[in-house]
NUGU-159363 format. One record per atom (N, C-alpha, C, O): residue number from 1; residue in one letter; chain; atom name; x, y, z. Coordinates in steps of 0.02 Angstrom, whole numbers, plus 50000, padded with zeros to 5 digits. Each point is the difference from the previous one (the first is absolute). Last residue first. Layout:
   zado   tiba   loro   vexfi       x       y       z
    NUM      A      A      CA       X       Y       Z
...
END
This chain:
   zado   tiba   loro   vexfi       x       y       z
    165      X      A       N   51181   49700   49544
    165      X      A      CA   49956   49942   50053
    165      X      A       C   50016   49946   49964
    165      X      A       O   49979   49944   50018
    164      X      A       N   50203   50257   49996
    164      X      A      CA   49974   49955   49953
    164      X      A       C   49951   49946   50043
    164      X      A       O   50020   49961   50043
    163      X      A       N   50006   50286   50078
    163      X      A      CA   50050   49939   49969
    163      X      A       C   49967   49965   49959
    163      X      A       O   49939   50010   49997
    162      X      A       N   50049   50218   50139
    162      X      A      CA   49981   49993   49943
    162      X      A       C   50046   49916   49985
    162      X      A       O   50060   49997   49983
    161      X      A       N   49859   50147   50289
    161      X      A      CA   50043   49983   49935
    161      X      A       C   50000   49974   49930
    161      X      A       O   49958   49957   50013
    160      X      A       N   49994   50183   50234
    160      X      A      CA   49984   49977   49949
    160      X      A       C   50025   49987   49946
    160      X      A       O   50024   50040   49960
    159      X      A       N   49960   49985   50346
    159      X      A      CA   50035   50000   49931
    159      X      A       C   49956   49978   49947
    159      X      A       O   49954   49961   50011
    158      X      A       N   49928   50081   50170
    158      X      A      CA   50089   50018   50038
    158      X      A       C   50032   49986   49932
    158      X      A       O   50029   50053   49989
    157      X      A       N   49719   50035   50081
    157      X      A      CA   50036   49977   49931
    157      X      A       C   50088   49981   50034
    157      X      A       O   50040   50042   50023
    156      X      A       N   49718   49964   50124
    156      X      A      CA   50053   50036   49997
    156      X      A       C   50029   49965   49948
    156      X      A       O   49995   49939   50001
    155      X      A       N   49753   50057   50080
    155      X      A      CA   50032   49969   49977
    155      X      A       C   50067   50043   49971
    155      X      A       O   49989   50042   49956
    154      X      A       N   49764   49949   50177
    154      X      A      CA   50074   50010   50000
    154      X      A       C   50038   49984   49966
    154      X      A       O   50014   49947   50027
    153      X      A       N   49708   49982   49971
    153      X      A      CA   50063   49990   50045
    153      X      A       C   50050   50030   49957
    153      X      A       O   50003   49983   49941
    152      X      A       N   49708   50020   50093
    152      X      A      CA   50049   50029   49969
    152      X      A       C   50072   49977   50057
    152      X      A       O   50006   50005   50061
    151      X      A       N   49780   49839   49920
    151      X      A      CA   50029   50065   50053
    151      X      A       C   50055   50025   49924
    151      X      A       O   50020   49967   49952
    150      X      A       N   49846   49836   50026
    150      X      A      CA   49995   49988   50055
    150      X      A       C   50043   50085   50036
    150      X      A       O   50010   50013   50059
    149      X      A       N   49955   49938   49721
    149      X      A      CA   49927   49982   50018
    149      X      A       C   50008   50001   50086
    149      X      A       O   49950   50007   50036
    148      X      A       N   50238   50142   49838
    148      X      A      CA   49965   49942   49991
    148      X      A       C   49939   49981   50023
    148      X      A       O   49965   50048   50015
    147      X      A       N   50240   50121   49902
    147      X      A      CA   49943   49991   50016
    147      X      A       C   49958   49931   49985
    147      X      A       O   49984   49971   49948
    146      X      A       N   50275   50184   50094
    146      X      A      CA   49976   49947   49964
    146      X      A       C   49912   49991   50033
    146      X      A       O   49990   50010   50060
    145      X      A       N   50206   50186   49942
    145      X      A      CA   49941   49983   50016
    145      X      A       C   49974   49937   49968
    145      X      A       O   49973   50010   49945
    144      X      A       N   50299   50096   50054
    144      X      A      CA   49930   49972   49996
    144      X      A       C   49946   49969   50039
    144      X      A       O   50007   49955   50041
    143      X      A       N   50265   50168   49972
    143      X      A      CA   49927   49979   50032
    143      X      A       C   49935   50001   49966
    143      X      A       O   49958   50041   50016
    142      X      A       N   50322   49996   49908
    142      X      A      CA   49955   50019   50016
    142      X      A       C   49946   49953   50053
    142      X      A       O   50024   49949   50024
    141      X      A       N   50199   50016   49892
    141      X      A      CA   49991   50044   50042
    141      X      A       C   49935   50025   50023
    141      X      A       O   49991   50024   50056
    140      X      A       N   50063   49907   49703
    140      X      A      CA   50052   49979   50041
    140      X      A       C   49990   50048   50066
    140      X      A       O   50010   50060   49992
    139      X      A       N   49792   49981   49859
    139      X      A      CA   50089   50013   49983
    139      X      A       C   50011   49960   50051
    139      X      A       O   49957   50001   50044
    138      X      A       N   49779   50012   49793
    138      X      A      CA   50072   50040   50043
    138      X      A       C   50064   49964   50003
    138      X      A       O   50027   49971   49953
    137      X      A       N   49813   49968   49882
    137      X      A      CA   50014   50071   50018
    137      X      A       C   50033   50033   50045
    137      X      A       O   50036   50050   49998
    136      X      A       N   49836   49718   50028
    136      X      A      CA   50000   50032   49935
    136      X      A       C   50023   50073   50001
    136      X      A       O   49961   50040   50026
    135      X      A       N   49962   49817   50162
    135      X      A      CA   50062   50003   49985
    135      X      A       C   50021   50040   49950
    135      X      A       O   50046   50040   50010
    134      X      A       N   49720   49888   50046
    134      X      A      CA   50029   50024   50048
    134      X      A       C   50078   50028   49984
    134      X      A       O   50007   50059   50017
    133      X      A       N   49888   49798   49826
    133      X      A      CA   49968   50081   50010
    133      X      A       C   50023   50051   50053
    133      X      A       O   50009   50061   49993
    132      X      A       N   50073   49702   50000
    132      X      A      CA   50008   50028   49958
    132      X      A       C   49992   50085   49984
    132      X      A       O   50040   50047   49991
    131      X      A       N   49847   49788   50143
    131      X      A      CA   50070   50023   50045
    131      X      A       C   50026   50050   49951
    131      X      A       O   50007   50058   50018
    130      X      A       N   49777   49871   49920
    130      X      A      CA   49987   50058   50066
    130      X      A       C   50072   50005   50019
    130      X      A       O   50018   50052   50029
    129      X      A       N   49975   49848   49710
    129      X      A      CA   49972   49972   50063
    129      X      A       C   50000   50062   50071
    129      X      A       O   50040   50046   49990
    128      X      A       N   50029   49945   49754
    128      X      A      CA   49947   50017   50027
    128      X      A       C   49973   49988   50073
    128      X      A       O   49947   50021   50024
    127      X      A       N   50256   49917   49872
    127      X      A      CA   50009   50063   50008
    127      X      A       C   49928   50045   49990
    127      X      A       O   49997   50060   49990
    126      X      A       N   50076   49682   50124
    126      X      A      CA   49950   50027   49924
    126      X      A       C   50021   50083   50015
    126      X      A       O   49997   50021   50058
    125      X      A       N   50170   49784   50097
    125      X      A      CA   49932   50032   49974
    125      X      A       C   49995   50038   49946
    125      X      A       O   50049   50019   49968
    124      X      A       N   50146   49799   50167
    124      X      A      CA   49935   50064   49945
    124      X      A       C   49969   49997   49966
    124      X      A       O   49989   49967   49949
    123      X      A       N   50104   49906   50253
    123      X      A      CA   50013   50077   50017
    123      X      A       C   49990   50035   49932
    123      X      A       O   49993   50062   49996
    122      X      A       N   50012   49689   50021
    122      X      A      CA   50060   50025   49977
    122      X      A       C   49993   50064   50025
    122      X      A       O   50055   50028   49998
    121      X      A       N   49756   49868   50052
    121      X      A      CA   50050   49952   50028
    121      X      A       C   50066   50037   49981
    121      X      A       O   50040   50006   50046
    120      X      A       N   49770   50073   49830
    120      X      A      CA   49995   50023   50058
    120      X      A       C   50072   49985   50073
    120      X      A       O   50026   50038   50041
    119      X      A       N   49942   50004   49663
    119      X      A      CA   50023   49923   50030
    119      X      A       C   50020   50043   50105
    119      X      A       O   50050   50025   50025
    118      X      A       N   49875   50058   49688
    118      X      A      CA   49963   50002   50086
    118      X      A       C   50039   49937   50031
    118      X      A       O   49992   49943   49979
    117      X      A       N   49998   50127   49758
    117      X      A      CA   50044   49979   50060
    117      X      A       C   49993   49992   50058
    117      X      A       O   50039   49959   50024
    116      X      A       N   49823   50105   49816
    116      X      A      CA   49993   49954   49968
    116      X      A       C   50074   49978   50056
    116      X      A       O   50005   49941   50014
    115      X      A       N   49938   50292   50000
    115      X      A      CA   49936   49945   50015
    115      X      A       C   50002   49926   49984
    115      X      A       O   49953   49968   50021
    114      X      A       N   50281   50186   50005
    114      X      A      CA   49929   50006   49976
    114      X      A       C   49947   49958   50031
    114      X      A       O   50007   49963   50049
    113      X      A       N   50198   50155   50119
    113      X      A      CA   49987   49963   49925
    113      X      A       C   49928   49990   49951
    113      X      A       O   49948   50027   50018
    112      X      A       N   50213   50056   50220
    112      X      A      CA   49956   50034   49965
    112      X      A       C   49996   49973   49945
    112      X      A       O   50039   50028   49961
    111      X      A       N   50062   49881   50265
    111      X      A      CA   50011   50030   49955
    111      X      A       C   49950   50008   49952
    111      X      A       O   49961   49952   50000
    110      X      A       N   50113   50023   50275
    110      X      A      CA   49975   50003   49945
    110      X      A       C   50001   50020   49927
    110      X      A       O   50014   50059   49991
    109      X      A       N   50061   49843   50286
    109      X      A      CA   50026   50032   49932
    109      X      A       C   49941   50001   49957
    109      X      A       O   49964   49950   50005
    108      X      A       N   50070   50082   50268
    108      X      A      CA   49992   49958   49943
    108      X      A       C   50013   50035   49955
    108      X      A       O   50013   50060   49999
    107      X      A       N   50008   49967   50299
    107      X      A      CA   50005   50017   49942
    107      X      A       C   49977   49942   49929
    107      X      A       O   49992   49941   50015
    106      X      A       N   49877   50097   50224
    106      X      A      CA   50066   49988   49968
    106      X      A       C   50031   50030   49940
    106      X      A       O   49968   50043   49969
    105      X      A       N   49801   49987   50153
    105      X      A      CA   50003   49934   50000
    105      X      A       C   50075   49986   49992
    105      X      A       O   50012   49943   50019
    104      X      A       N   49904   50277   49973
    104      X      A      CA   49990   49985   50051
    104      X      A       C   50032   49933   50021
    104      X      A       O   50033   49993   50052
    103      X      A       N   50088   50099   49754
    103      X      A      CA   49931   50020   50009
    103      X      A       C   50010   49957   50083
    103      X      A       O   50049   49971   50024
    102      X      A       N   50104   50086   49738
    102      X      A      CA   50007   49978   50079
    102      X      A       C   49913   50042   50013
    102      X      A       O   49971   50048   49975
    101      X      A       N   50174   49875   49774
    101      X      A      CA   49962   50051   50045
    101      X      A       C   49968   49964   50062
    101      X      A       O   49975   49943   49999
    100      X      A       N   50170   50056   49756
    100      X      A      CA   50023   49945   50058
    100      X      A       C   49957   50074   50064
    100      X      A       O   50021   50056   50015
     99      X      A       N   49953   49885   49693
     99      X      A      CA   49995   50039   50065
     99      X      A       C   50012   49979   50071
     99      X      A       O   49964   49954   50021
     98      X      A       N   50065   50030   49677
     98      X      A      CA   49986   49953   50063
     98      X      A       C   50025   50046   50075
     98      X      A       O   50055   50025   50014
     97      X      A       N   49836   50021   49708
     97      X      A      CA   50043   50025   50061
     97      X      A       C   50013   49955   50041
     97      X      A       O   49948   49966   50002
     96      X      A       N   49917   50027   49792
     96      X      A      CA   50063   49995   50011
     96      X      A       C   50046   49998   50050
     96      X      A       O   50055   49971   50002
     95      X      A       N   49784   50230   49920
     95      X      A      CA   49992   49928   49987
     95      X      A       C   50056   49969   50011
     95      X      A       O   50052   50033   49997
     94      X      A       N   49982   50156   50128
     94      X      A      CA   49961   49983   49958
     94      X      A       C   49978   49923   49984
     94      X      A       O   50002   49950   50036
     93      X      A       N   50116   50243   50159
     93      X      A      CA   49968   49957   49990
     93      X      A       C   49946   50011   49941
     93      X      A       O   49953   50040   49999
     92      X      A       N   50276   50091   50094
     92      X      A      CA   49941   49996   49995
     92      X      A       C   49962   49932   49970
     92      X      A       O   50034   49974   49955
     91      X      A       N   50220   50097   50071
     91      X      A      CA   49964   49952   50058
     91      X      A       C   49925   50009   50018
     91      X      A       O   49976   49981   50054
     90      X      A       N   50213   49999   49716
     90      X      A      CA   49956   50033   50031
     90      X      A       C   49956   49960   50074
     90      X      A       O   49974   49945   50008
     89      X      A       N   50161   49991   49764
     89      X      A      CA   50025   50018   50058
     89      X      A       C   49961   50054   50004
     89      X      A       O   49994   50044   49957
     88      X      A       N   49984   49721   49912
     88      X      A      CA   49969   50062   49982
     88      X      A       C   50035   50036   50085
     88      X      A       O   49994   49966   50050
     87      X      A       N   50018   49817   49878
     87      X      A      CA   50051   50017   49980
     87      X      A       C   50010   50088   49995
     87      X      A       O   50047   50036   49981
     86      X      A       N   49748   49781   49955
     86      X      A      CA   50057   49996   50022
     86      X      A       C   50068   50033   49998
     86      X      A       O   50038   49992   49952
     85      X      A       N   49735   50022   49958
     85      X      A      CA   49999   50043   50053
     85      X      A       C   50057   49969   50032
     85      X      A       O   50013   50029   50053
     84      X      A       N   49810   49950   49716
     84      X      A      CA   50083   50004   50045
     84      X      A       C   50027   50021   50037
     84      X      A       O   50030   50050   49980
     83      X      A       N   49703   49892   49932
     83      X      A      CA   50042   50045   50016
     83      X      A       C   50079   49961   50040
     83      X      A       O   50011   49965   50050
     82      X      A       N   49811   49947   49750
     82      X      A      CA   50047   50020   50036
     82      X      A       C   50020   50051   50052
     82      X      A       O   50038   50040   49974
     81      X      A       N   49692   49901   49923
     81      X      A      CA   50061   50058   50009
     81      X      A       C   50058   49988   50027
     81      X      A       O   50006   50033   50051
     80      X      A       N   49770   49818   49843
     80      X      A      CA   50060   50018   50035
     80      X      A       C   50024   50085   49990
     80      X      A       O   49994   50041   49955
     79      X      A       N   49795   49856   49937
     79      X      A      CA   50028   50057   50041
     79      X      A       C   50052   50006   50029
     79      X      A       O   50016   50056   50020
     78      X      A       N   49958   49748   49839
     78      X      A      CA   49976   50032   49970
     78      X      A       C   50014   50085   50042
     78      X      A       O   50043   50039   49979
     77      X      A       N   49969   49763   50140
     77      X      A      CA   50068   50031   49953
     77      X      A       C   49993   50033   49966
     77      X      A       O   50050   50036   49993
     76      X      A       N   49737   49903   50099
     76      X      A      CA   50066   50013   50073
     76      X      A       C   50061   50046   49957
     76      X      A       O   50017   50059   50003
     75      X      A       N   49817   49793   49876
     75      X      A      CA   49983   50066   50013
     75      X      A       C   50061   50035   50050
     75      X      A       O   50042   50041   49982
     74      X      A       N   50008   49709   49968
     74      X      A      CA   50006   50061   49951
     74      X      A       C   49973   50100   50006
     74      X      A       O   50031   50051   49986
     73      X      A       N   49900   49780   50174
     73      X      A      CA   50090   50025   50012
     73      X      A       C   50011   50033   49925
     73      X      A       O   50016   50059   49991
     72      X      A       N   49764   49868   49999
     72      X      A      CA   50011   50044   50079
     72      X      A       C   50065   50022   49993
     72      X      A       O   50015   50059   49994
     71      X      A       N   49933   49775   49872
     71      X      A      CA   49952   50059   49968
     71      X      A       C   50023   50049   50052
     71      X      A       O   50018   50055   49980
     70      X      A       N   50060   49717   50078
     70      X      A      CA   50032   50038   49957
     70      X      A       C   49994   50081   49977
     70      X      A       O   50044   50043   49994
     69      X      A       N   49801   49850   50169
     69      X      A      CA   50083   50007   50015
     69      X      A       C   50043   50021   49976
     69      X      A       O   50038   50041   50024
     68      X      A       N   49763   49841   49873
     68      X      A      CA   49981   50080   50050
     68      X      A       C   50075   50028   50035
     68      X      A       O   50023   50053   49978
     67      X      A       N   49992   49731   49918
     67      X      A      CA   49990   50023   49929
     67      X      A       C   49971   50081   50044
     67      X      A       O   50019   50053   49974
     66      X      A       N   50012   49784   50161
     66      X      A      CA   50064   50019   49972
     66      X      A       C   49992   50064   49969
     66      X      A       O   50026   50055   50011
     65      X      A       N   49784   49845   50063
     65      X      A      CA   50036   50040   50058
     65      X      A       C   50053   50012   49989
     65      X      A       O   50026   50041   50037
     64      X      A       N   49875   49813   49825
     64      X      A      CA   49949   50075   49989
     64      X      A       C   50049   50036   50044
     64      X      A       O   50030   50048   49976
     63      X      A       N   50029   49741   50013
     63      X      A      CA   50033   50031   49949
     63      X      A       C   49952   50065   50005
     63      X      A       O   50020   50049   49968
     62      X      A       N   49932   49816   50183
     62      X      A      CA   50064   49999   49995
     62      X      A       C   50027   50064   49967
     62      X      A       O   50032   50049   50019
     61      X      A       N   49763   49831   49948
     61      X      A      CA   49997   50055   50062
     61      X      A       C   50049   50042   50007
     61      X      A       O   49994   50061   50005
     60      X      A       N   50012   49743   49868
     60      X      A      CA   49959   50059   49960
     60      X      A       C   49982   50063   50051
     60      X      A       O   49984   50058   49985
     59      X      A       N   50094   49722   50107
     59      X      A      CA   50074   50039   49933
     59      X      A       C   49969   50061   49957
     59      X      A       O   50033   50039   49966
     58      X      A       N   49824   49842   50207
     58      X      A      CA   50069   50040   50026
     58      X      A       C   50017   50034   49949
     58      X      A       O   50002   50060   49990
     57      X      A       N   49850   49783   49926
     57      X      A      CA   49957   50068   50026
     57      X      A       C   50068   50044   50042
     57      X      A       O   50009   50060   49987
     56      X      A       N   50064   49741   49912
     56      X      A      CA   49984   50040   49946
     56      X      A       C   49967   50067   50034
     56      X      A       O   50014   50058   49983
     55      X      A       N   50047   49738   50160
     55      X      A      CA   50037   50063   49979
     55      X      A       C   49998   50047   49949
     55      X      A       O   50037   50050   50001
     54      X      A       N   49773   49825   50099
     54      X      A      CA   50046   50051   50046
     54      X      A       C   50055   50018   49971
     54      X      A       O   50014   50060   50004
     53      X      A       N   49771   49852   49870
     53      X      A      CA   50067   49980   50002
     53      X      A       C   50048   50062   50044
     53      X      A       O   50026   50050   49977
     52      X      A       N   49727   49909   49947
     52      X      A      CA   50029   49956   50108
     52      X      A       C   50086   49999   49997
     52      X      A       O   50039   49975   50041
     51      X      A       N   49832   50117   49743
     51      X      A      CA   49964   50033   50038
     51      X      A       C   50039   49971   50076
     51      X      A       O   50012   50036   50049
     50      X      A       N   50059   49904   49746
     50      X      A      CA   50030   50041   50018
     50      X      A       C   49968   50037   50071
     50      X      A       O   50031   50035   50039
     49      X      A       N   50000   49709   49829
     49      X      A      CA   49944   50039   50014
     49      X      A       C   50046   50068   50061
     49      X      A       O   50035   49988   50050
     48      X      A       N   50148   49908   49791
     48      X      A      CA   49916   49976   50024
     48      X      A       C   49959   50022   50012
     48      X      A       O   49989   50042   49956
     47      X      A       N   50257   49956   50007
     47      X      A      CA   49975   49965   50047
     47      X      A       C   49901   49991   49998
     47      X      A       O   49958   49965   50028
     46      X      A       N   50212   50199   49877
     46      X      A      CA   49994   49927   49980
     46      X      A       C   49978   49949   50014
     46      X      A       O   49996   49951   49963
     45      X      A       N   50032   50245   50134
     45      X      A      CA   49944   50020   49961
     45      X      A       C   49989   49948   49953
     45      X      A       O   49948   49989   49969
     44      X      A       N   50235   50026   50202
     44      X      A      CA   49947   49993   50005
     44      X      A       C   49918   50011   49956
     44      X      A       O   49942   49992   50020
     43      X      A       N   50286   50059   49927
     43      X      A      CA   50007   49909   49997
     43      X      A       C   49927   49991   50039
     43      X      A       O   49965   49952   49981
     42      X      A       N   50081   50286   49963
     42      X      A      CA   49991   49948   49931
     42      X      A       C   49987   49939   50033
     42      X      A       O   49951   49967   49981
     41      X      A       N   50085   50184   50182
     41      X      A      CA   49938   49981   49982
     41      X      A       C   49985   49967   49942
     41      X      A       O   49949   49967   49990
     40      X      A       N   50274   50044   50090
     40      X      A      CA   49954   49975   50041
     40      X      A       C   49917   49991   49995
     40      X      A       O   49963   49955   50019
     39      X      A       N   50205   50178   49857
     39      X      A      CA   50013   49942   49982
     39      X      A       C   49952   49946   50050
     39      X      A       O   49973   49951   49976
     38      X      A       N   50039   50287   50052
     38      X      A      CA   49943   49992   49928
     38      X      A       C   50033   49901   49997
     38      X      A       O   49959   49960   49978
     37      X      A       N   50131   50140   50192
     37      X      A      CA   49933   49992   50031
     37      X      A       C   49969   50003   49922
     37      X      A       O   49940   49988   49995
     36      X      A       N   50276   50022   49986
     36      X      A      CA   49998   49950   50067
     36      X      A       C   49932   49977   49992
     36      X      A       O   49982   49942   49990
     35      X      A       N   50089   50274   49921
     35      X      A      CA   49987   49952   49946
     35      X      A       C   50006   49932   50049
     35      X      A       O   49989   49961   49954
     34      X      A       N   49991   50251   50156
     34      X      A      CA   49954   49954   49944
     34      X      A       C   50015   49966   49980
     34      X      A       O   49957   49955   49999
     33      X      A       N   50211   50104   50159
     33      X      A      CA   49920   49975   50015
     33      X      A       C   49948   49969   49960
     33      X      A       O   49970   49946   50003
     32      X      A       N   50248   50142   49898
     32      X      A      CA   50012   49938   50048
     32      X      A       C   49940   49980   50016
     32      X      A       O   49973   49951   49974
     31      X      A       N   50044   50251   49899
     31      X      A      CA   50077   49924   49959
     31      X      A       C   49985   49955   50059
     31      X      A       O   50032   49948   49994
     30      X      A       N   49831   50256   50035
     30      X      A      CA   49998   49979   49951
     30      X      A       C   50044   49938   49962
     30      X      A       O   49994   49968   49947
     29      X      A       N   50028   50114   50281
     29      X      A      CA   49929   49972   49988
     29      X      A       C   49981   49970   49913
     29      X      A       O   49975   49946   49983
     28      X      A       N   50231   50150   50091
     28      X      A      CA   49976   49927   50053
     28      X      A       C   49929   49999   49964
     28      X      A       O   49979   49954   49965
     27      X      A       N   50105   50258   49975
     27      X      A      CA   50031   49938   49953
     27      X      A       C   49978   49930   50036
     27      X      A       O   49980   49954   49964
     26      X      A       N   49935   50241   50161
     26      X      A      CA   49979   49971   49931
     26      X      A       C   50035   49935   49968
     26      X      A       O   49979   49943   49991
     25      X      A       N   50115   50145   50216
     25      X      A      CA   49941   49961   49993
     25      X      A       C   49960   50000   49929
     25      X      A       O   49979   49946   49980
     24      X      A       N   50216   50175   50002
     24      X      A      CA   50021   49918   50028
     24      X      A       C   49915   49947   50006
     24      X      A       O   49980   49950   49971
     23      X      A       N   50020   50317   49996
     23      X      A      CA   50025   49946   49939
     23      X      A       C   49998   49932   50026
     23      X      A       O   49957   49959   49983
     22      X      A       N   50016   50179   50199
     22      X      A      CA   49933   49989   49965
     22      X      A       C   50005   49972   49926
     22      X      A       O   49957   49963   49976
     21      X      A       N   50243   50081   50182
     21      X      A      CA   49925   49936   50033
     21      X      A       C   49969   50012   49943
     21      X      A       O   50003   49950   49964
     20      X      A       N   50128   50211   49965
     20      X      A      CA   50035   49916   49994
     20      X      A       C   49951   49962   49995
     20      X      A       O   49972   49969   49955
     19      X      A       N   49985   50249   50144
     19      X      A      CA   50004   49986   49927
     19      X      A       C   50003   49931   49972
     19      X      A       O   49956   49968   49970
     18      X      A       N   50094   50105   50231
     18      X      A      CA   49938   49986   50016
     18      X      A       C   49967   49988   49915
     18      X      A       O   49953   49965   49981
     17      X      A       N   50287   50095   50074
     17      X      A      CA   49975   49946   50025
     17      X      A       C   49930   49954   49987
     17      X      A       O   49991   49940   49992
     16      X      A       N   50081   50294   49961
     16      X      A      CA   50016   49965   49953
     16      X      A       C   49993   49905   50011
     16      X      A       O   49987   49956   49959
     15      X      A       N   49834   50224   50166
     15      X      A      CA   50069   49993   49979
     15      X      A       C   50023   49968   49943
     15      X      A       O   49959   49981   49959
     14      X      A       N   49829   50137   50062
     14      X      A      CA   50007   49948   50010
     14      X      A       C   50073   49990   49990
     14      X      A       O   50025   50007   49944
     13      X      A       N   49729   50132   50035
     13      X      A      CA   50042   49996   50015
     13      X      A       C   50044   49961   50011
     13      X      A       O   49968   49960   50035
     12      X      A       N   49835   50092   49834
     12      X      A      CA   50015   49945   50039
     12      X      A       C   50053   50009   49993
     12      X      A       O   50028   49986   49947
     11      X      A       N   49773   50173   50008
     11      X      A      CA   50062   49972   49973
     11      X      A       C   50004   49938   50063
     11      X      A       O   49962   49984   50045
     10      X      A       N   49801   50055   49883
     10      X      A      CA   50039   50053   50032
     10      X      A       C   50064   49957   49994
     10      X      A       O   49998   49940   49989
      9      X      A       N   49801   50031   49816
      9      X      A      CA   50033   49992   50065
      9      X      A       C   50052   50053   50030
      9      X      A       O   50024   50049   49971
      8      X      A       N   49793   50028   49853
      8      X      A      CA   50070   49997   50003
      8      X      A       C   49993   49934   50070
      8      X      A       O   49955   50012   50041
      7      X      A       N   49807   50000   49866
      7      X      A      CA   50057   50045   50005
      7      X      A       C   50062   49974   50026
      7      X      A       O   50002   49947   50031
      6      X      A       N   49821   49945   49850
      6      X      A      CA   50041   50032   49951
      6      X      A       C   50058   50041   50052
      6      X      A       O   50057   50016   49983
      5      X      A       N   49767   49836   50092
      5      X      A      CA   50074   49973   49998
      5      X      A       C   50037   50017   49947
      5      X      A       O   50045   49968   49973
      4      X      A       N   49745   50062   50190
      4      X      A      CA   50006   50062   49958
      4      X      A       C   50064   49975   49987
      4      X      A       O   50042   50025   50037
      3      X      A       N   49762   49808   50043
      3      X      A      CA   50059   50049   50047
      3      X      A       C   50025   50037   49939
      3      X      A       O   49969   49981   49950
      2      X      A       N   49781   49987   50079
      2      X      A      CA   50054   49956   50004
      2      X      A       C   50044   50047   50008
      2      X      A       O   49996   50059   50018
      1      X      A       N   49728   49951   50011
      1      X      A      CA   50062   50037   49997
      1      X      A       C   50058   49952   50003
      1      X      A       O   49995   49957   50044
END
């Protein structure tokens, strides 16, 4: 049994930001990395016996893990979904959102972004992720149930807001 890679991928949500990242890193890879690492294995492949030649065996390694990277982020953009969410007035919570919510531990910020953005240190998270889910839908004011491996915890919405990530 293999994998069934006629059906649809699932969308990929993704700011306008998160958009960018994933152009930008292509273009790097394609105008800068490779061609670096195809010039590296040319001068090594000149060289000789290919089988002990560390940089020819790198630079061919190299380039596979580019050359998968690419195939990948292209797929990615391929499903993108922009969503624009800067600027949007409402104190319910969507994609996008950045959430300033008080819990046992303090208060923090979070904001709601794609999968290809996740940046934990910055406060956001995957609009798949358990905080996310937790949040999704309600309002300024409210009390979420967040669920975790270690206990369900509290979580009060004190403001929400829509800005350019």
């Amino acid at each position: 049994m293999g994998v069934d890679t006629s059906a649809p991928l699932p969308r990929n949500y993704v700011t306008p930001r998160g958009h960018k990242l994933l152009l930008d890193e292509i273009q790097n890879l394609r105008r800068t990395e490779r061609p670096k690492i195809v010039e590296i294995v040319s001068w090594a492949a000149g060289n000789g016996d290919r089988s002990e030649n560390g940089d020819y065996l790198y630079g061919k390694r190299r380039l596979r893990e580019i050359d998968r990277r690419l195939r990948f982020l292209i797929k990615r953009l391929e499903n993108a979904e922009i969503v624009r969410s800067a600027g949007r007035d409402t104190d319910q919570v969507f994609f996008g959102a950045t959430c300033l919510l008080k819990s046992k531990e303090g208060e923090r910020s979070v904001t709601i972004v794609g999968l290809d953005e996740v940046d934990t240190a910055r406060g956001r998270v995957s609009w798949v992720s358990p905080v996310a889910k937790a949040l999704l839908k309600a309002r300024e004011g409210d009390v979420v149930t967040l669920r975790t491996p270690a206990g369900a915890e509290k979580l009060e919405i004190l403001e929400v807001q829509y800005n350019d990530i």
